[in-house]
C-alpha positions as CSV (number, residue, x, y, z in Angstrom):
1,X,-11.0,53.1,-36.7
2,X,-9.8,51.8,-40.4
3,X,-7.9,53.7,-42.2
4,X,-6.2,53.8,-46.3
5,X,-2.8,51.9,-45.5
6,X,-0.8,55.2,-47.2
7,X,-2.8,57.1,-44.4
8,X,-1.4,55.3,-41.6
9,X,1.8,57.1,-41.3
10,X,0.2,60.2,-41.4
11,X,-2.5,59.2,-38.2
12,X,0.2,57.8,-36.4
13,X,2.6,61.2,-36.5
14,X,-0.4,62.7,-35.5
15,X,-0.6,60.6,-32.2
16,X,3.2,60.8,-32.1
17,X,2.3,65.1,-31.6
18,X,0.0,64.4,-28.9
19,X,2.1,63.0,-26.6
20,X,5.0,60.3,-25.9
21,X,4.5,56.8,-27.6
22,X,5.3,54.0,-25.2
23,X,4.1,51.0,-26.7
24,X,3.5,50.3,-30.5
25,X,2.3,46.7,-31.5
26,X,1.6,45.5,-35.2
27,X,-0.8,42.7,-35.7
28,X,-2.1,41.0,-38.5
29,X,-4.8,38.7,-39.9
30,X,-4.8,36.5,-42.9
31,X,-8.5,36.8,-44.5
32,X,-7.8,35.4,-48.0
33,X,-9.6,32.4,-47.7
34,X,-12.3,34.0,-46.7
35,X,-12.3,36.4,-49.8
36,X,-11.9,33.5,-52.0
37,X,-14.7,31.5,-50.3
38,X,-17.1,34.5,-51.0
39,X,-15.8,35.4,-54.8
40,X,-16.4,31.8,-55.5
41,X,-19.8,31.5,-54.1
42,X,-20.8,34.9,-55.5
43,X,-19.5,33.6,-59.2
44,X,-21.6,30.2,-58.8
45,X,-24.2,32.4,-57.4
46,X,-24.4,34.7,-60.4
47,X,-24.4,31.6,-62.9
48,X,-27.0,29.6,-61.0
49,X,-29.2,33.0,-61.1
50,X,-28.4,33.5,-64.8
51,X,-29.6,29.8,-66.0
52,X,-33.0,30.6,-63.5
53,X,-33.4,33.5,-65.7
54,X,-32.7,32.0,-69.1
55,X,-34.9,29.0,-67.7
56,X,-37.8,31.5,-67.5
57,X,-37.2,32.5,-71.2
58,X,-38.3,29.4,-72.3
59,X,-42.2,29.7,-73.6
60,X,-42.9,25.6,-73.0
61,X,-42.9,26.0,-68.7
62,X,-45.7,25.3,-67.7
63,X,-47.3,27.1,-64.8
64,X,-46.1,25.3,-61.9
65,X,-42.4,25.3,-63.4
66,X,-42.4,29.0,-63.6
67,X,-44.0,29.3,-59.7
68,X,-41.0,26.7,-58.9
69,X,-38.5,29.1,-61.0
70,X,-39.3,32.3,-59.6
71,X,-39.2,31.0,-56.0
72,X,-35.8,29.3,-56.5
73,X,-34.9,32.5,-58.3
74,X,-35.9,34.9,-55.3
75,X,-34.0,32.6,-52.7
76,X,-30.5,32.7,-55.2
77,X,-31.0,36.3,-55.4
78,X,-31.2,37.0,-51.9
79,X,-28.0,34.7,-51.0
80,X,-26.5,37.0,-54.0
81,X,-27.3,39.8,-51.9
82,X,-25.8,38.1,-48.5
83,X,-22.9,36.9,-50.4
84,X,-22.2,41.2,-51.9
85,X,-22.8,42.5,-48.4
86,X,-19.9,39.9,-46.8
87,X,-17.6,41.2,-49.9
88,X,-18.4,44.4,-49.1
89,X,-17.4,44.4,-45.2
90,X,-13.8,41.4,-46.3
91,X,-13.3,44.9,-48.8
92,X,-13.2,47.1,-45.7
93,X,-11.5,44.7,-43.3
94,X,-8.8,44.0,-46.3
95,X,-8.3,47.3,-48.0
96,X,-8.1,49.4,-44.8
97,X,-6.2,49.0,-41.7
98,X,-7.4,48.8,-38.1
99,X,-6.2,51.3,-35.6
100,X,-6.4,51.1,-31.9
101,X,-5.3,54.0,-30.0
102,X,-5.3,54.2,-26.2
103,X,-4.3,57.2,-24.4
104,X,-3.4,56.5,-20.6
105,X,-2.2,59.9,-18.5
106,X,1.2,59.3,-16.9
107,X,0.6,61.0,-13.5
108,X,3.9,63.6,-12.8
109,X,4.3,63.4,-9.0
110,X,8.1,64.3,-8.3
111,X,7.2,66.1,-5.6
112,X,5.5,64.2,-2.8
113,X,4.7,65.8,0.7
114,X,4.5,63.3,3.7
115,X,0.6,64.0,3.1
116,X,0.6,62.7,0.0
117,X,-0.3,59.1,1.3
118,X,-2.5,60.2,3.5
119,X,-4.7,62.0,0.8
120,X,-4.1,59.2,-1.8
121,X,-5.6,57.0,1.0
122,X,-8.5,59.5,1.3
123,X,-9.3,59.7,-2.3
124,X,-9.1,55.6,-2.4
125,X,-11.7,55.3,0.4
126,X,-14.5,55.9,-1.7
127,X,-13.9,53.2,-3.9
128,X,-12.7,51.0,-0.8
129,X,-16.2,51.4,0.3
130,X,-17.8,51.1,-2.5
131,X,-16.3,47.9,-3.0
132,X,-16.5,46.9,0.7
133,X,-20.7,47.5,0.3
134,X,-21.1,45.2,-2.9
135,X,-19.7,42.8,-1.2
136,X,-21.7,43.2,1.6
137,X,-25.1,43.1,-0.6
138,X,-24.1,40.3,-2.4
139,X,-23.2,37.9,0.8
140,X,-26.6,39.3,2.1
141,X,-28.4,37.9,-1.3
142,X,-27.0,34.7,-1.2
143,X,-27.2,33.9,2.8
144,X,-31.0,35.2,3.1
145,X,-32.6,32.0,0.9
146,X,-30.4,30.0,3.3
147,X,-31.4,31.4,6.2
148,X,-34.9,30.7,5.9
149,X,-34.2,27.1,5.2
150,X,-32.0,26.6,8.2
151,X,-34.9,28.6,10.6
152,X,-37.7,26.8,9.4
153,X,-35.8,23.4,9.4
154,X,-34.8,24.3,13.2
155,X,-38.7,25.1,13.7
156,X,-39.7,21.6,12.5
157,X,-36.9,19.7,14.3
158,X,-38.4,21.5,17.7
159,X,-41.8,20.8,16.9
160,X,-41.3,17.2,16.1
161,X,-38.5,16.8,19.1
162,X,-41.9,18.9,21.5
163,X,-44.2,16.4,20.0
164,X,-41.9,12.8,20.6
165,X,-41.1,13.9,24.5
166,X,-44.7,15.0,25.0
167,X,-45.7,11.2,23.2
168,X,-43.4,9.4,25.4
169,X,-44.3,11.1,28.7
């Protein structure tokens, strides 16, 4: 999520509340030249589409100039457009802070039973198999094609070995 940078400390008591913080990390990343990139190509932008429009002021275009105008003008405007929507989203990245929060359960087990191997190895089967079956299907997918290769290459190999004895008998 982003949040206001004066709202940060607030969110983060918050998660402080709900439990024990074990790991805080601050990162940060440096988009000002990718602000000024887009404030100078929306300036430029803005003047180009200005001197388009005073261009079609002029009463001495002829036709052609003013189809040539208006197309140019219709492309500037929509890179104008482009150009606001990436200011808009550098606004939200710059002005607001991201916030990853992960919550992990810490699993209590102070008391443990002999058993408790025993059913940790039961509840881990599942997965065990799971895993154990994939595998399985996958080996099966990629020896099949093969198979079929080597049988019919053994079939041939017979049927040419069949033909050479029954040729030189």
């Amino acid at each position: 999520m982003r949040v206001a940078p004066q709202d940060f400390a607030k969110l983060f008591a918050q998660a402080e509340k709900q439990g024990n913080v074990v790991q805080h990390t601050t990162e940060s990343e440096d988009k000002t030249s990718a602000v000024v990139d887009t404030e100078a190509k929306l300036k430029n932008l803005t003047a180009y589409r200005d001197s388009l429009r005073a261009m079609l002021a002029k009463t001495s275009l002829s036709v052609k100039d003013l189809v040539e105008i208006q197309e140019k003008l219709s492309e500037v405007q929509s890179e104008l457009d482009s150009e606001t929507a990436t200011r808009k989203i550098l606004a939200n990245e710059t002005e607001k802070i991201a916030v990853e929060i992960n919550f992990r359960i810490e699993r209590q087990s102070k008391r443990q039973s002999g058993l408790t191997p025993i059913w940790s190895a039961i509840r881990d089967s599942g997965s065990n198999l799971g895993e154990s079956l994939a595998t399985l299907i996958m080996v099966t997918v990629a020896v099949i094609p093969w198979l079929v290769v080597f049988v019919l290459a053994i079939w041939l190999l017979r049927k040419l070995w069949r033909k050479r004895r029954g040729q030189a008998s």
